[in-house]
Steps between C-alpha positions, in 0.01 A plus 500: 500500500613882497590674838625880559832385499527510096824636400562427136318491188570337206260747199395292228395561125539644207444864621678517834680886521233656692412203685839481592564826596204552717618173651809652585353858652304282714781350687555168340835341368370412109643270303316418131431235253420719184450428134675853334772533771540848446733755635279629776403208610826404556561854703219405748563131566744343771536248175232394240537221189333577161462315244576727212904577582523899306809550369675757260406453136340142583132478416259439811272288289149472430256451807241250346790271388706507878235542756505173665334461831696260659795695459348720824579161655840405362574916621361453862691206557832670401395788737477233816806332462656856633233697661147426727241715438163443685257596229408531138294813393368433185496768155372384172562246276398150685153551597365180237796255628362308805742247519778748446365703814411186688893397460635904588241466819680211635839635431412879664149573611319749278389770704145534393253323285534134523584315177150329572330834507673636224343164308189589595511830327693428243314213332292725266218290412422371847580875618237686266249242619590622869399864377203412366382373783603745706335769246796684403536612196747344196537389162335185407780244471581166384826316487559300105740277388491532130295767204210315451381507864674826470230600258207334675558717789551837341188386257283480900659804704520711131757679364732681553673301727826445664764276467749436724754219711384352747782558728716829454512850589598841402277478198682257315339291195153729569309479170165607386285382170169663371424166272596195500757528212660745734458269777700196294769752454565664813428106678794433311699749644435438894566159479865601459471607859310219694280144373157609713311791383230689611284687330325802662241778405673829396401749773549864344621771772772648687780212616532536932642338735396506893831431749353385873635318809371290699477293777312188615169722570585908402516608178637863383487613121871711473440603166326507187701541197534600103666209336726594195382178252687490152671891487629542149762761600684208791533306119323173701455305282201310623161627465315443844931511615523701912699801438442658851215665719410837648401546832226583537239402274359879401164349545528307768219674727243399224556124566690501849139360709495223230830400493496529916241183432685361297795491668368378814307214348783357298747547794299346751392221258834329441662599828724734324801691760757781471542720112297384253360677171186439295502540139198656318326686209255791577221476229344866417251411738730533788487143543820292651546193348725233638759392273796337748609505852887577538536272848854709531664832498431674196684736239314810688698452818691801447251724412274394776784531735574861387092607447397372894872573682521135556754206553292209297728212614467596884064554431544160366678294780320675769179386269637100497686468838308734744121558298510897530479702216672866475326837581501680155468879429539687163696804585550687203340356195732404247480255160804283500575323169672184377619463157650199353706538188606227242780525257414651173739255334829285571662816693797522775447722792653723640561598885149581583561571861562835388091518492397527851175389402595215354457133646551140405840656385712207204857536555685732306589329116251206561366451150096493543245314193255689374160500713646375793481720833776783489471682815169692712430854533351635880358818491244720731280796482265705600279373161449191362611671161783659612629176687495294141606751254822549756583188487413444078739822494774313661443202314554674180856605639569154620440381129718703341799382713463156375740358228350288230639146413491302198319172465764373300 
């Protein structure tokens, strides 16, 4: 399908300014289909559709009540009339919409996972039976469709438990319930995001995340990395909500053979190519557990990028088109932080490409809705430490800019 004579890109998602941009070092003319369409986005792309339109005192919404997936279709479409582009690279945000990915696939290749493959993986229930057969650890899981079975479940795999969508991501609708009054609550409360459920055994440790390419018989582990789950200073509002990662994990040595085994296991499995990430929990026995499989680029490109002296979007067509995976060395060892902030309350921002640390930039005046995504903070150090409390020191400055609204 692919040959060495791909030109153009078209980055898609709902977190595409670092996928973008690394698209662009590399060489490639960009163009993007984006949910947020923000400002540097905009700066990187040869053109790019959005489907939030940010504009001076006009609110950009609430993300639960506009995300549509088929919009990524109705976007793409407008971007052909005008413009060929010879692949898709995908970012987050429709990994659990098969037929949505089927349809982009036919309209510009994705460049990567198949929509098949990413099926295969993303199918929960069927997928956590794959593990178990395989013998890698994760959370017992079953998928439920209303609270008694809800109950029945939690009742067999005891509590606590967690509650969650069945299709989603960045942490959205996560619940969890000691009892099972606390279970009819919270059950409530996820249905709000998705119909299927699933119900999983609480694993309690330290959130990770693994990023890896690979190609059709090599595997190589990148990174392993801190995730930042449910920060009360970003103000996210939800409590399992991604707010971010540092690079690396500070204890990844303690668990890198296991999650080498992992890794390979998984990857050779379900035939997975180019960037992917695996998300996990790393009980106080050092254990990894297997919570998802991101079959995409993930919200760590950046930091991986800056950690390994990388370019992530050339690693991962040289991964899918020619099978060879980069030579990497860790020159100077440095933590490199991501931090996601959320708006305190209804605020309008101000120019934030004053920060140069700042990413995911609104446009200046856009009126943002309290707890959705404001703007992310890239920072790196010598120390994990010193790499997040810079960038929590500049997102302290970055609040005080803002400029409440009224509700009214």
């Amino acid at each position: 399908m692919f040959n060495s004579e791909v030109r153009s890109l078209l980055a898609m998602g709902i977190d595409l300014v670092s996928l973008a941009s690394s698209a662009k070092r590399a060489g490639y003319q960009v163009y993007a289909a984006d949910y947020f369409g923000d400002l540097d986005l905009q700066r990187i792309c040869i053109k790019y559709k959005s489907v939030i339109q940010q504009k001076p005192a006009k609110s950009c919404g609430h993300f639960e009540l506009n995300f549509k997936p088929e919009a990524f279709l109705r976007l793409t479409k407008s971007l052909l009339q005008e413009n060929e582009m010879d692949a898709i690279l995908l970012s987050s945000g429709l990994d659990d919409y098969f037929d949505i990915l089927c349809e982009l696939n036919d309209l510009v290749p994705i460049l990567g996972n198949s929509p098949q493959t990413i099926k295969n993986i993303r199918e929960k229930p069927k997928f956590f039976e794959e593990l178990k057969r395989l013998g890698i650890p994760h959370p017992e899981t079953a998928k439920v469709t209303d609270v008694k079975e809800a109950k029945k479940i939690a009742a067999e795999i005891e509590y606590p438990v967690v509650i969650k969508p069945s299709r989603g991501f960045g942490g959205m609708g996560i619940r969890i319930a000691k009892s099972p009054q606390e279970l009819k609550r919270e059950f409530q409360e996820v249905l709000v995001f998705d119909d299927n459920i699933l119900i999983q055994k609480h694993v309690i440790g330290a959130h990770a995340s693994i990023s890896f390419l690979a190609s059709h018989n090599v595997v190589k582990i990148l990174t392993i990395n801190e995730q930042l789950i449910g920060v009360p200073y970003t103000f996210q509002s939800e409590p399992f909500g991604y707010c971010g990662n540092v690079v690396p994990f500070h204890s990844a040595n303690l668990i890198s053979e296991k999650c080498e085994h992992i890794t390979k296991k998984i990857a050779l499995h379900f035939g997975l190519i180019g960037s992917n990430g695996i998300d996990l929990v790393i009980s106080k026995e050092n254990v990894p557990y297997v919570i998802e499989i991101n079959p995409r680029f993930q919200g760590t490109l950046e930091c991986v990028e800056r950690v390994l002296k990388i370019n992530l979007v050339k690693a991962h067509i040289s991964a899918c088109i020619h099978g060879s995976l980069p030579t990497v060395q860790k020159k100077d060892f440095i933590f490199s932080t991501r931090l996601i902030l959320f708006a305190p309350k209804r605020v309008i921002v101000p120019d934030l490409t004053i920060f140069k640390e700042v990413r995911d930039i609104p446009f200046p005046k856009t009126m943002i809705e309290k707890g959705e995504p404001l703007c992310s903070i890239m920072t790196e150090k010598s120390s994990r430490d010193d790499s997040l409390q810079k960038t929590k020191k500049i997102s302290k400055v970055i609040y005080r800019t803002l400029s409440p609204v009224s509700n009214l």
